[in-house]
C-alpha positions in Angstrom: 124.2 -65.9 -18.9 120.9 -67.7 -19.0 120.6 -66.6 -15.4 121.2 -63.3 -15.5 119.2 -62.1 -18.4 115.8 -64.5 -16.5 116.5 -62.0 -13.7 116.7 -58.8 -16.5 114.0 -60.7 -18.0 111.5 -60.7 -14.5 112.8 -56.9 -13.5 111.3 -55.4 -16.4 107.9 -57.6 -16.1 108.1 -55.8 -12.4 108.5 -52.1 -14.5 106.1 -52.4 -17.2 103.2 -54.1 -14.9 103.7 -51.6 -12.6 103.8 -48.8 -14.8 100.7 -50.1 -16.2 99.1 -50.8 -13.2 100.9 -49.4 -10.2 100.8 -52.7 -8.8 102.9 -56.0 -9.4 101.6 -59.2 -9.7 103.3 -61.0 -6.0 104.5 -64.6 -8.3 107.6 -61.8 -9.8 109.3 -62.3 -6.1 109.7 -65.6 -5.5 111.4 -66.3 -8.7 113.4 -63.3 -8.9 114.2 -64.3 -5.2 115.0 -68.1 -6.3 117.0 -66.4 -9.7 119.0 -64.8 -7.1 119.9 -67.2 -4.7 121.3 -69.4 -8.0 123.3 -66.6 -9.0 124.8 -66.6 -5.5 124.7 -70.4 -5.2 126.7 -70.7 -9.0 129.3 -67.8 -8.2 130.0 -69.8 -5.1 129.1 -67.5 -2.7 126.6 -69.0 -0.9 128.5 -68.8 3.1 128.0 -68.1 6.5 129.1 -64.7 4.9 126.4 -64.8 2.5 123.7 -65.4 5.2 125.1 -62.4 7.7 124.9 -60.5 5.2 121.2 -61.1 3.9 120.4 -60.7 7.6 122.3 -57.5 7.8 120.4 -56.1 4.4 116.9 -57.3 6.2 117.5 -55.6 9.4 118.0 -52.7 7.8 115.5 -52.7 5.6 112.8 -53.8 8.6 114.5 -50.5 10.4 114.0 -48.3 7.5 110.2 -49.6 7.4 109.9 -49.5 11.3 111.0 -45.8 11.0 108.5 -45.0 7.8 105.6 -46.2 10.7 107.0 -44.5 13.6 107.0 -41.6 11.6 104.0 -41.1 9.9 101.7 -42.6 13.1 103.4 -39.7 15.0 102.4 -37.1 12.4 98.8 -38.3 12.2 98.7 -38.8 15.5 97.8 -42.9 15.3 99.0 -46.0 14.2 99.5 -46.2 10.3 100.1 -49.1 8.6 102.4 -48.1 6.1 101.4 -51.1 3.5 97.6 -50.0 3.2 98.1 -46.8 1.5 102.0 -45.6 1.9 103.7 -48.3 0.6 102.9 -51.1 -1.6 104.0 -54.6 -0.7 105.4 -55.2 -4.3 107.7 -52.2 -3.7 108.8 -54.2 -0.4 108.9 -57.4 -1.9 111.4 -56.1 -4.6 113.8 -54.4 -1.6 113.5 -58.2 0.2 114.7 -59.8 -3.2 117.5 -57.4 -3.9 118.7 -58.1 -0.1 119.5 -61.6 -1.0 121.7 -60.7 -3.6 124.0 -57.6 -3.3 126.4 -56.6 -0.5 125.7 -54.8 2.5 127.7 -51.9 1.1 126.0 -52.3 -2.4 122.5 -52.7 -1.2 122.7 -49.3 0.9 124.0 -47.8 -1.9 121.5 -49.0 -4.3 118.7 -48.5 -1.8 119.6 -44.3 -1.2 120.8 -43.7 -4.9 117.4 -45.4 -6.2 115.2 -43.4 -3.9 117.4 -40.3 -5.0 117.0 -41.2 -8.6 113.4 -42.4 -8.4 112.3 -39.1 -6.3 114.5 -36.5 -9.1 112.8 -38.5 -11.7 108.9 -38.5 -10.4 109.2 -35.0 -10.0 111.1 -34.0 -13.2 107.9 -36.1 -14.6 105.3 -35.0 -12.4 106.8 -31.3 -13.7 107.0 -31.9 -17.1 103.6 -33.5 -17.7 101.5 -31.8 -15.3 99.9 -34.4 -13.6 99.7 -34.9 -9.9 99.3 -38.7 -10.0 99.9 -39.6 -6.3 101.0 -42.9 -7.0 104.6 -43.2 -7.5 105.7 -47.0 -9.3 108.6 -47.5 -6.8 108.9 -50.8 -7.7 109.2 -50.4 -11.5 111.5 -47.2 -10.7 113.9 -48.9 -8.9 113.2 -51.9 -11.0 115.1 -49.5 -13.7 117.5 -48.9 -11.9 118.8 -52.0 -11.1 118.7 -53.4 -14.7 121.0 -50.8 -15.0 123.2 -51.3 -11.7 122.9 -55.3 -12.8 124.2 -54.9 -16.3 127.0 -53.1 -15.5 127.9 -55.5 -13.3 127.0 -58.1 -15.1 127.8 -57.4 -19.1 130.4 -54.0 -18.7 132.2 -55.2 -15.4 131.5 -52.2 -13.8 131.4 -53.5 -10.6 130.4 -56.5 -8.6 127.2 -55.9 -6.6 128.0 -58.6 -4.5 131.2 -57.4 -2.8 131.8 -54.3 -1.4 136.0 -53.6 -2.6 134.6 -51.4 -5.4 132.9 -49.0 -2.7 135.5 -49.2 0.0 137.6 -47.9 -2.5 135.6 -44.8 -2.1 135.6 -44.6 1.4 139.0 -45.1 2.1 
């Protein structure tokens, strides 16, 4: 228990810091990173499994960032580096983190549904207040989110974010 609420406990330092300052101090990673891998190491899951699996989440992610580039260098018509003004390394760090710790199935569904939310959300609040703030605080977005995914796994039994049964489910 002492586990889990540490990593509740360094998720919402990630929100409010970067909804105070739209950027993240980078010490938040490594030990939500090392919170993580005890979690996995505690549950016994730590595998071969485990380790496909991180590498699965971090090829995808390094696709979905590779794609980001491609895409906006072909729009402006030269190489952008999507880190200098796109995309913050915080918001990056926080997607490497979560890769260590939920399914393949569980991080693609957390990654889409979080950028779903986080989008409906900035522009409900963008809307509502009037404000054209260019900035969005990805990181402390989906750092709401997944306090929320993570206590429902965690204290309501939801679902386990580290296996994928609960979504196959769906599928099939």
């Amino acid at each position: 228990m002492l586990l889990e609420l540490s990593v509740l406990g360094v998720l919402l330092g990630i929100v409010v810091q970067d909804f105070l300052c739209r950027s993240v101090y980078l010490f938040f990673f490594p030990v939500l990173l090392v919170l993580f891998l005890l979690l996995k190491g505690f549950g016994h899951l730590l595998s071969n499994e485990t380790f496909k699996t991180v590498l699965i989440n971090l090829g995808f992610l390094v696709f979905q960032l590779a794609l980001l580039t491609a895409y906006f260098s072909v729009k402006r018509r030269l190489f952008v580096n999507i880190t200098s003004e796109l995309l913050g390394w915080g918001d990056i760090s926080l997607l490497v983190c979560i890769a260590f710790y939920l399914s393949v199935l569980n991080f693609l569904f957390f990654y889409l549904s979080s950028l779903l939310l986080v989008l409906i959300g900035w522009g409900l609040y963008t809307a509502l207040n009037g404000k054209k703030d260019k900035h969005i605080p990805l990181a402390g977005l989906q750092g709401v989110v997944l306090i929320i995914y993570l206590a429902g796994d965690w204290f309501f039994k939801v679902a386990d974010l580290t296996n994928d049964a609960w979504l196959l489910h769906f599928i099939t």
